[in-house]
Backbone as JSON, one array per atom type, in Angstrom:
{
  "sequence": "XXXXXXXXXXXXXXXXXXXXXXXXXXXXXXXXXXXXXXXXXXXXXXXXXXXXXXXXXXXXXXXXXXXX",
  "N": [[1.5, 7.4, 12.17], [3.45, 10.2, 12.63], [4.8, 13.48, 11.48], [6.88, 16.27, 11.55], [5.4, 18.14, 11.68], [2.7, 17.67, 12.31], [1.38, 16.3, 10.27], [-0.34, 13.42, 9.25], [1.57, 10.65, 8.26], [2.34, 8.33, 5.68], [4.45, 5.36, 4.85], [5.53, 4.37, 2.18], [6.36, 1.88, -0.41], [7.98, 1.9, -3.6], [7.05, 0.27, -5.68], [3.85, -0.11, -4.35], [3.27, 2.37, -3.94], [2.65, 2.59, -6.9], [0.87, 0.67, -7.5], [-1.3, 1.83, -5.66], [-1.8, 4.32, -7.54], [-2.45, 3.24, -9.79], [-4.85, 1.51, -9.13], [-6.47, 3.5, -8.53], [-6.93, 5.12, -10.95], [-8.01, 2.8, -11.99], [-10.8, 2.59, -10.61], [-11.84, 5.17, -11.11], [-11.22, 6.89, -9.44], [-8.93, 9.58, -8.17], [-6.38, 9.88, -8.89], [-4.18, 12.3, -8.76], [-3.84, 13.4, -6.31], [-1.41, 11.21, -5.37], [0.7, 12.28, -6.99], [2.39, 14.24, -6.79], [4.63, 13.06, -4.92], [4.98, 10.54, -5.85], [6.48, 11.84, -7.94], [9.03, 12.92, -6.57], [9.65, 10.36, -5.03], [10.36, 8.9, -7.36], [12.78, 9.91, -8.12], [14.17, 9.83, -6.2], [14.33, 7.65, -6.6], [15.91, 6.77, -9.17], [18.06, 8.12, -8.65], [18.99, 6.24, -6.65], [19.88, 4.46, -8.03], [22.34, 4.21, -9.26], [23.69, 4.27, -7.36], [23.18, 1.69, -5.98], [23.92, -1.91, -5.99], [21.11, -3.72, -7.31], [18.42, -5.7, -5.43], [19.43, -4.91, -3.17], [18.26, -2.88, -0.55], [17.23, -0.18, 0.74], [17.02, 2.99, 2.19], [15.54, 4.93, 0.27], [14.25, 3.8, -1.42], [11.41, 4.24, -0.47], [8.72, 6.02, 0.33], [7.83, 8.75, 2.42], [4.79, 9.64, 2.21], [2.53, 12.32, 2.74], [-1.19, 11.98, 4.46], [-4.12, 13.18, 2.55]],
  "CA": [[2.8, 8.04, 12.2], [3.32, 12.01, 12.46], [5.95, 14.2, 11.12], [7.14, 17.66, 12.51], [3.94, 19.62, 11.36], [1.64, 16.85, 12.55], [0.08, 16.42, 9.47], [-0.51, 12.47, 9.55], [2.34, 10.38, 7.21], [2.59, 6.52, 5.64], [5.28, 4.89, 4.01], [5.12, 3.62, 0.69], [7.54, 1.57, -1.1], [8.1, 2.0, -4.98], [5.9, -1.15, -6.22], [2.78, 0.05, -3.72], [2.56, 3.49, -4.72], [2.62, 2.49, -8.07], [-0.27, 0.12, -7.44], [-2.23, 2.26, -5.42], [-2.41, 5.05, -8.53], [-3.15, 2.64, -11.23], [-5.97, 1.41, -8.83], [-7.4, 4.87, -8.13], [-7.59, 5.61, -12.18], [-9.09, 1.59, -12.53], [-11.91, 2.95, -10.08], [-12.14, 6.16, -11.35], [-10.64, 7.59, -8.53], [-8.54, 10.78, -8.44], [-4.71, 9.92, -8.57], [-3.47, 13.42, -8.61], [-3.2, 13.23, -4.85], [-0.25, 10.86, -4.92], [1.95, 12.6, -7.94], [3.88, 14.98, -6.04], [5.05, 12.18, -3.73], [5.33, 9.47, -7.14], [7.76, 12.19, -8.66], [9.9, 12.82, -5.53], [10.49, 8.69, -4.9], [11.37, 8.27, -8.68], [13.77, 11.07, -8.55], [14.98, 9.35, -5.28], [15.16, 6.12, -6.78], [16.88, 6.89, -9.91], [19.56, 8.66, -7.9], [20.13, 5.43, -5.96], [19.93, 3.12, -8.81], [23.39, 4.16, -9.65], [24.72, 3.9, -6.0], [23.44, 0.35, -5.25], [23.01, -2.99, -6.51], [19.84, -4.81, -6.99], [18.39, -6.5, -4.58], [19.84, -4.16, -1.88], [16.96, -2.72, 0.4], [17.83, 1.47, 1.15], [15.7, 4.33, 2.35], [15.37, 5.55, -0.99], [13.11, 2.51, -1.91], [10.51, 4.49, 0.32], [8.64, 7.41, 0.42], [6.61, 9.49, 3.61], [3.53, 10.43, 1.58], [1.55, 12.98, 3.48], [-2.57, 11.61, 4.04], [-4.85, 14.48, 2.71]],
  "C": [[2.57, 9.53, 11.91], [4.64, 12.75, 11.84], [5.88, 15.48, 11.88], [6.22, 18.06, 12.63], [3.08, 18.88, 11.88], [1.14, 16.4, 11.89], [0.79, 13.96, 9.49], [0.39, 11.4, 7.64], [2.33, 8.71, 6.87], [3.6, 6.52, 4.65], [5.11, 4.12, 3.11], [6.59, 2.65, -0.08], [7.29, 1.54, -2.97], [6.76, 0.99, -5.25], [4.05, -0.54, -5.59], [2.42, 1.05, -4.1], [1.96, 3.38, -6.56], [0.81, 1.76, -8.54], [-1.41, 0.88, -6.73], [-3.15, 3.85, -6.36], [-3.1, 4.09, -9.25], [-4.76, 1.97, -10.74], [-6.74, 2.86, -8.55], [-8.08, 5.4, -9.88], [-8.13, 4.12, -12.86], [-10.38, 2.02, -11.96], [-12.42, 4.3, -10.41], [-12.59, 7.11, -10.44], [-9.41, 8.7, -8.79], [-6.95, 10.36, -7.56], [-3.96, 10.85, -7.94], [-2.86, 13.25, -7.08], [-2.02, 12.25, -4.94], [0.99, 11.63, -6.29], [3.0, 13.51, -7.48], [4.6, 13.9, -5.44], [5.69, 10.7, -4.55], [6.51, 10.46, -7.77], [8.96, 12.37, -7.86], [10.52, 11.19, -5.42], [10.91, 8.72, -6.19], [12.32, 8.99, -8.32], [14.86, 10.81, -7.33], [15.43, 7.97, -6.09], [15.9, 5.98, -8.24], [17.93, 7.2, -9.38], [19.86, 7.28, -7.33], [20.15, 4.15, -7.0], [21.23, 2.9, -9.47], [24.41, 4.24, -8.55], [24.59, 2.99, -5.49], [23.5, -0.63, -6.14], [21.87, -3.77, -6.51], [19.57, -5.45, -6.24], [18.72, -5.76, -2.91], [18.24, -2.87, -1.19], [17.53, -0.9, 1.34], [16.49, 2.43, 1.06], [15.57, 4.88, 1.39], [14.22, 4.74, -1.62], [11.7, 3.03, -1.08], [10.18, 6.06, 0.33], [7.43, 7.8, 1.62], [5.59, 10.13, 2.77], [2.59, 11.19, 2.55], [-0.28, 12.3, 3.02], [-3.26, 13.0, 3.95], [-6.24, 13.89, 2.96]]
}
């Protein structure tokens, strides 16, 4: 998948990003690369945690992480 600029994008959902940091600092691998992109989705998904109910499935539950 591409975005405007080209630069090459995947979608993440809350739960996956989450798992793919905590595995990068179990391997003693270098997280940093996803924290811009981990503080943006929280900051999305707090905002919609007070406009949906549970269980409900919204583009906010997802984030375009750029691959570096």
């Amino acid at each position: 998948m591409e975005n405007i600029i080209g630069e090459k994008t995947m979608v993440f959902r809350i739960s996956e990003l989450c798992q793919i940091i905590n595995t990068c600092r179990s391997t003693g691998g270098n997280p940093n690369q996803y924290y811009d992109e981990l503080e943006e989705l929280l900051e999305c998904y707090q905002q919609s945690k007070t406009k949906k109910t549970p269980k409900q499935n919204t583009d906010s539950d997802y984030l375009l992480a750029s691959l570096r």
